[in-house]
N, C-alpha and C positions, 0 to 999 in steps of 0.2 A: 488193739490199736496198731500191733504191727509195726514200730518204731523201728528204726536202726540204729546200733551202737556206731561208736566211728568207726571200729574193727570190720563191723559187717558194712555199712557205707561205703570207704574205702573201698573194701572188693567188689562191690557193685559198682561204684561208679568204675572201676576199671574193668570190670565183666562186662559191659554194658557198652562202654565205651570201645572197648576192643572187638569186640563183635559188632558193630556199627563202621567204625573207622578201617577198618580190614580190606573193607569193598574197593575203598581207594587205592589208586597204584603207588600213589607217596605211603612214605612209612611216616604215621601218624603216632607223636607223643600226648601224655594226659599229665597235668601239671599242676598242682593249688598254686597260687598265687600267695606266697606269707606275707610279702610286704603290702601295706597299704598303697605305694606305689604303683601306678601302673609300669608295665615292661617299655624298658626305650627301643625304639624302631619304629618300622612300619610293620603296624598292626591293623586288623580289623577289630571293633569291639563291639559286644554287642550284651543281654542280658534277658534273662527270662523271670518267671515269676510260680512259684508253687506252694502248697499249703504245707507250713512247716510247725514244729515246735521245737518250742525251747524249754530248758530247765535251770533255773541259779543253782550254780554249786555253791554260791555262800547261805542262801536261805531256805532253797528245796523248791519255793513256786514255784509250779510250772504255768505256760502260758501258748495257745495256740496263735500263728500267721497264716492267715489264707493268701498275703503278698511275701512269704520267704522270696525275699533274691539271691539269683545266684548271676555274678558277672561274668564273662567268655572274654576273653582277649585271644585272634587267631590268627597264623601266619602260614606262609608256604614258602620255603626256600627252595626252588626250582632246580639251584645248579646244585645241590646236596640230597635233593629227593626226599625233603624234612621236612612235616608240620609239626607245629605244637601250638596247643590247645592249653593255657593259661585259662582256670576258673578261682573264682571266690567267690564262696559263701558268706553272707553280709549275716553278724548277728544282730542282737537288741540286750540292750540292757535292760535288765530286772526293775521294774516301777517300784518293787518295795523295798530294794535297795538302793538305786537309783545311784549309782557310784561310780557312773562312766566306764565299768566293764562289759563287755560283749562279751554275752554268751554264743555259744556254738550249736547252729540247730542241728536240729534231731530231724534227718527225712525220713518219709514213705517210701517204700522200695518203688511202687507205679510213680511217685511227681519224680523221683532221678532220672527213671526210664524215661518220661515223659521228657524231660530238658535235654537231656543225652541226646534222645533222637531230633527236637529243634535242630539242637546244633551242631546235627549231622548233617541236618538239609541245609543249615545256612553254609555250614563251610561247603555243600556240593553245590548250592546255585553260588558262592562265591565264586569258586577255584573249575570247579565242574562242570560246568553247564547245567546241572539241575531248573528245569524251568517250572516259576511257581510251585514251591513245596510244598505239602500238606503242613503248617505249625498247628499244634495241638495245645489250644488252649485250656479247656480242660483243667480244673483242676477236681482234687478231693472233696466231697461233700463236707459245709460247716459253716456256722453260724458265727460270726462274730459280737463279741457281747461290748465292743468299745472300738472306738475312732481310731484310725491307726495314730499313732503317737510320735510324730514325728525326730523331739527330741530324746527317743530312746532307739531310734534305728540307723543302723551302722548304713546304711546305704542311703539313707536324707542323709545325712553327716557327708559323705563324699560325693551325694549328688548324683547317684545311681538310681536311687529309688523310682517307682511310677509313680508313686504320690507324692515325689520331689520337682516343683519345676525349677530345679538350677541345673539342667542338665537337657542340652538341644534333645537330644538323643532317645528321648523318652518315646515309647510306641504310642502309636496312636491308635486309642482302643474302637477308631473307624475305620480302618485296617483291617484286613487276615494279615498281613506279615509282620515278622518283628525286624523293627528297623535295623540297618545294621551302618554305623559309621568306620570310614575308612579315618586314622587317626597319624600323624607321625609326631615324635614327640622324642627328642632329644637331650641328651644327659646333661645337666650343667657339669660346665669344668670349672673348676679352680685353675686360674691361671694365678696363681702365688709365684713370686720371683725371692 
């Protein structure tokens, strides 16, 4: 099966990543996203899709995703010579526990390489001029045995998902490219006197 723990995950995605982002003359950061929040400023966002799995650590079920998302949010501070590359990994909650917790998938070392390098060519036809990129849609060979389940996935829940339509932003699978929206979005203050 070939699975990743996070331990090895982790190093891939930033092996992968660092040997992809290099090429560029900015010094390019890699970042999880912990909060559900997306990051305030002017961001690019964007999101891709691969065949993932999950396991409950309360139950043991395991269960495969041929739509694992993974969300991008990306920037280029010009006068600091700084990107950073914001992603989240969207889980699913366990059907036989059903308890509003997200699990954390488990990738294939080929779908990270595969999203990595997406969103090496979006941020270079963003910032770069890269014209028309190869995206690789592609995924891992597999059969799904049920509909995807909308209220068990962490990305329908925030509107990420491609099988969510609450969300402009979603690709359009008549397309080759994955769309990419330019987003700003600003911090509420408390103004308390």
């Amino acid at each position: 099966m070939n699975l990743l723990t996070n331990i090895d995950m982790e190093t891939l995605w930033h092996m992968e990543f660092d040997n992809l982002f290099k090429t560029f003359f900015n010094v390019w950061y890699l970042s999880p996203l912990v909060s559900d929040l997306p990051p305030v400023g002017l961001w690019f966002e964007t999101k891709d899709s691969a065949k993932v799995r999950y396991l409950c650590q309360k139950c043991g079920q395991g269960w495969t995703s041929m739509k694992g998302c993974v969300y991008f949010w990306y920037t280029l501070n010009i006068s600091q010579n700084v990107g950073i590359l914001y992603f989240k990994l969207m889980g699913q909650t366990c059907q036989k526990c059903n308890d509003n917790r997200f699990e954390h998938p488990l990738w294939y070392p080929e779908e990270v390489i595969k999203v990595l390098r997406n969103i090496y060519y979006k941020v270079g036809q963003t910032f770069y001029g890269f014209v028309r990129p190869n995206f690789e849609k592609q995924r891992r060979p597999g059969k799904p045995r049920s509909q995807h389940a909308k209220n068990l996935c962490q990305a329908c829940q925030m509107g990420f998902c491609s099988n969510s339509s609450s969300k402009e932003n979603v690709p359009n699978s008549k397309t080759d490219t994955v769309q990419t929206v330019l987003v700003v979005r600003i911090a509420n203050r408390n103004t308390e006197s």
